[in-house]
LUMVEX-930582 format. One line per 3 residues: their letters; for each residue x, z, y of C-alpha. Coordinates in Angstrom, 1 decimal. Example, Ala and Ser with C-alpha at 12.3 -4.5 7.8 and 13.67 -1.06 7.14 Angstrom:
BEGIN
as	12.3 7.8 -4.5 | 13.7 7.1 -1.1
This chain:
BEGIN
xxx	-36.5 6.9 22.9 | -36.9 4.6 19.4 | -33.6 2.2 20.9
xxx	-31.7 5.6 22.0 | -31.6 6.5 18.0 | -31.3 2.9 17.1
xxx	-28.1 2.9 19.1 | -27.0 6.4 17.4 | -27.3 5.7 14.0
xxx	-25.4 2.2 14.7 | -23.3 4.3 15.9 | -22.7 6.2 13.4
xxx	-23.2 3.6 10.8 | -19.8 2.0 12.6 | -17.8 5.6 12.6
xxx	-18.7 5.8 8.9 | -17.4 2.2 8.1 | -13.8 2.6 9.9
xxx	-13.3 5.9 8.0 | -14.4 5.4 4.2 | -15.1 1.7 4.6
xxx	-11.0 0.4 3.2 | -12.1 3.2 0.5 | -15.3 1.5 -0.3
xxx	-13.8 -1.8 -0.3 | -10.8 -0.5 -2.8 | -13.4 1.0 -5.1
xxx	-15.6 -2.1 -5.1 | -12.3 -4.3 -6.0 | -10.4 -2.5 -8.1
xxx	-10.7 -3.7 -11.6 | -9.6 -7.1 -10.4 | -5.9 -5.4 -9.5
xxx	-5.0 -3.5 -12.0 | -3.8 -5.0 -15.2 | -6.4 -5.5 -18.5
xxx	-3.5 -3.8 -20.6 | -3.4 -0.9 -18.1 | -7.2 0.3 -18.4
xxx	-7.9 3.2 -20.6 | -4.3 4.1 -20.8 | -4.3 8.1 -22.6
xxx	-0.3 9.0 -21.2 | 2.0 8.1 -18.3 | 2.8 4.7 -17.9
xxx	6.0 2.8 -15.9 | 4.3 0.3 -13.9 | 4.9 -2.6 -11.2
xxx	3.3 -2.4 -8.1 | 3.0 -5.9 -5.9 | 2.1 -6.0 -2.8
xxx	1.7 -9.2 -0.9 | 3.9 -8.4 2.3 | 7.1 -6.6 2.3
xxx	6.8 -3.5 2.1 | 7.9 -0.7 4.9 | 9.0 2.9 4.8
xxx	5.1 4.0 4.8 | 4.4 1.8 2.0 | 7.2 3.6 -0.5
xxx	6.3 6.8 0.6 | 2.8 6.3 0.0 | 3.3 4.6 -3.9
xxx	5.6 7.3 -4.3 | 3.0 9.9 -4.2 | 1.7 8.2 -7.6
xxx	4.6 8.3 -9.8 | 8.3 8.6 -9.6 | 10.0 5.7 -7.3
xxx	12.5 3.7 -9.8 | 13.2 0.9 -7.4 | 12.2 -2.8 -6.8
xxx	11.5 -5.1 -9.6 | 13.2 -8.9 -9.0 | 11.7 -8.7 -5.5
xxx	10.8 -6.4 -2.5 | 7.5 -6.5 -2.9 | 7.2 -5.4 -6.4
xxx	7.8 -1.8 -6.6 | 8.9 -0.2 -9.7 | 7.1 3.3 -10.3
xxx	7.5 5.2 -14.1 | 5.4 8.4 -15.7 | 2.3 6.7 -13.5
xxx	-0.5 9.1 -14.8 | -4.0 7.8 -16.2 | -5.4 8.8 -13.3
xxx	-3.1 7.9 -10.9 | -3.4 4.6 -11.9 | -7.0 4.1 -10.9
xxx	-5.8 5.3 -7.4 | -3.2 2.8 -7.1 | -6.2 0.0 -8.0
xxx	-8.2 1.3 -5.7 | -5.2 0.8 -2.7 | -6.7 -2.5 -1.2
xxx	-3.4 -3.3 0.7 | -1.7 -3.2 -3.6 | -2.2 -7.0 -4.4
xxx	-1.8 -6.0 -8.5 | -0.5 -3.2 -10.7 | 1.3 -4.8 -13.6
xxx	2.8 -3.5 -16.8 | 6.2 -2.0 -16.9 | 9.1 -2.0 -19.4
């Protein structure tokens, strides 16, 4: 009976880590992607995104959500996004597949 609930909450423990674990891991790692000049911004902000891999449909969609898409920056993988909210830029920091979130001009 004791190894029966030993194997559930395993179990569980494993269904809890494939959903909220890239969350936990984004939360835990955040401060060291998003740029120094970038914390405690008050008003929206144009930012570049960098990712480490070339990004795929998915990947603009999905930054897209955060601020309004103005194209790539010198490369593919740095993505241009302007009026970037406070907020929304602690949720791009907490993206663990962003590699940084830099200033914009």
């Amino acid at each position: 009976m004791r190894a029966a609930r030993i194997r559930l909450l395993i179990g569980v423990l494993l269904i809890a880590l494939v959903l909220f674990g890239q969350d936990l891991v984004g939360m835990a790692t955040a401060a060291h992607r998003l740029d120094p000049s970038l914390r405690g911004a008050s008003e929206p902000r144009t930012v570049i995104v960098v990712l480490d891999f070339n990004p795929e449909r998915f990947h603009n969609e999905r930054l897209a959500r955060y601020g309004v898409f103005a194209g790539r920056d010198k490369a593919v993988n740095r993505i241009r996004l302007r009026q970037v909210t406070p907020e929304n830029l602690a949720r791009l920091g907490r993206l663990v597949w962003v590699a940084r979130v830099e200033p914009g001009k």
